[in-house]
C-alpha positions in Angstrom: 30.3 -55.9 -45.1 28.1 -58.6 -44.1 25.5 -59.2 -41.8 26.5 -62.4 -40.8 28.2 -62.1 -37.1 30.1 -65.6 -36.2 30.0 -67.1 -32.7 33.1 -65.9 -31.7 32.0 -62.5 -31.8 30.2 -63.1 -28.7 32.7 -64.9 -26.5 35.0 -62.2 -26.4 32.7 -60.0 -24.3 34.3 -59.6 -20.7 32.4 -61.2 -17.9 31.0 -58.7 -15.7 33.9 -57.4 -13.0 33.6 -58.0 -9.1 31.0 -56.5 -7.2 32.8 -53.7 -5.5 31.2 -51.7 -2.5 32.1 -47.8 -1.5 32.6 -47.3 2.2 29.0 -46.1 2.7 28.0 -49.0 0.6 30.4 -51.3 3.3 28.9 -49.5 6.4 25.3 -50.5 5.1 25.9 -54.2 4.4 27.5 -55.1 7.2 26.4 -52.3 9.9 23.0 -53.0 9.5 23.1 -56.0 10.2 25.5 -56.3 13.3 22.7 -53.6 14.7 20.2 -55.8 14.5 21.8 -58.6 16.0 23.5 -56.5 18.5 20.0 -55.3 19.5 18.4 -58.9 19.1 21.5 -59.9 21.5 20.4 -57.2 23.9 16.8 -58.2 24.0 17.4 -61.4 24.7 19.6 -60.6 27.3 17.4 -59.0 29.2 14.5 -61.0 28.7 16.9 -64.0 30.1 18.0 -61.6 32.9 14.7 -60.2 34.1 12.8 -61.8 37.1 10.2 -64.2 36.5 8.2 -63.8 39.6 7.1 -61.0 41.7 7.8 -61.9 45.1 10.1 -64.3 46.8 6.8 -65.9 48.7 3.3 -66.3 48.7 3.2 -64.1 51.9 4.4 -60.9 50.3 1.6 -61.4 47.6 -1.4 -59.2 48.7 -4.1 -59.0 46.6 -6.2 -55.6 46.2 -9.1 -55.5 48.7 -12.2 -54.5 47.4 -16.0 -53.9 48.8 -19.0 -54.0 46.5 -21.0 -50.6 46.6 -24.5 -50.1 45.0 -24.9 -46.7 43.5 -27.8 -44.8 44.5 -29.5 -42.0 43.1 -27.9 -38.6 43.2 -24.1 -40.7 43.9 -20.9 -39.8 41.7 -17.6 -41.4 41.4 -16.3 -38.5 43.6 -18.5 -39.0 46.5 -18.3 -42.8 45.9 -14.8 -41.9 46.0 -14.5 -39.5 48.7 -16.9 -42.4 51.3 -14.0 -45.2 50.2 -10.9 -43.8 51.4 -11.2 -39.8 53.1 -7.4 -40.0 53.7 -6.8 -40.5 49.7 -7.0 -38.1 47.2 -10.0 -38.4 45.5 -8.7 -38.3 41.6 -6.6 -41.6 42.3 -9.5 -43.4 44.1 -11.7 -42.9 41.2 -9.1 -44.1 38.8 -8.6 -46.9 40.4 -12.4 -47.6 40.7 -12.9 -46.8 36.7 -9.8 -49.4 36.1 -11.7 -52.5 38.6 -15.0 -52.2 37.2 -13.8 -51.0 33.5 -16.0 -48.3 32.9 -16.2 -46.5 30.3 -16.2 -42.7 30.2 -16.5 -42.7 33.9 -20.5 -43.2 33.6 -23.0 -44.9 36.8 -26.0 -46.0 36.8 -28.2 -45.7 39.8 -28.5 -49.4 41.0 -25.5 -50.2 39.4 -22.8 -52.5 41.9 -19.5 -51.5 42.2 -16.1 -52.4 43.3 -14.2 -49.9 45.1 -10.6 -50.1 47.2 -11.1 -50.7 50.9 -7.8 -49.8 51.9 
């Protein structure tokens, strides 16, 4: 009984086997993968696909019309609103006043200018 191991000792340890993969292990490796570039192939599809302009002509392009209001005392968005465009409904008139002048919280100042739709 020695202590002494030789050289040779350690050569005949078998090299580790081939990496082997279950079917889950399969569906993971390769399924994730082909998803990605299935939906990488998709986007780019469509990004290819999709129109690049908005109209055919300049002519078709209309630009929202707007008039400047000043705000006077005692004024809110709903009679602001309700002056712009009677025929509307007033909710979607002041939304679309809040979104041109970027208000925030829906707040006006007397004095304050405004853009409102004219159409």
């Amino acid at each position: 009984m020695s202590a002494i191991t030789t050289f040779a000792d350690f050569r005949t340890t078998q090299a580790p086997s081939r990496l082997r993969l279950t079917r889950r292990g399969r569906m993971v490796f390769f399924g994730i993968p082909a998803m990605l570039l299935v939906a990488a192939l998709l986007s780019l599809a469509g990004f290819i696909t999709s129109p690049a302009k908005a109209s055919d002509s300049q002519a078709q392009l209309h630009p929202p019309v707007a008039v400047t209001v000043t705000v006077q005392p005692g004024q809110s968005l709903w009679g602001i609103a309700g002056a712009a465009a009677p025929e509307r409904d007033p909710r979607d008139v002041i939304a679309e006043i809040i979104q041109l002048n970027d208000l925030r919280g829906g707040r006006i100042q007397p004095g304050q200018q405004l853009f409102v739709p004219a159409n």
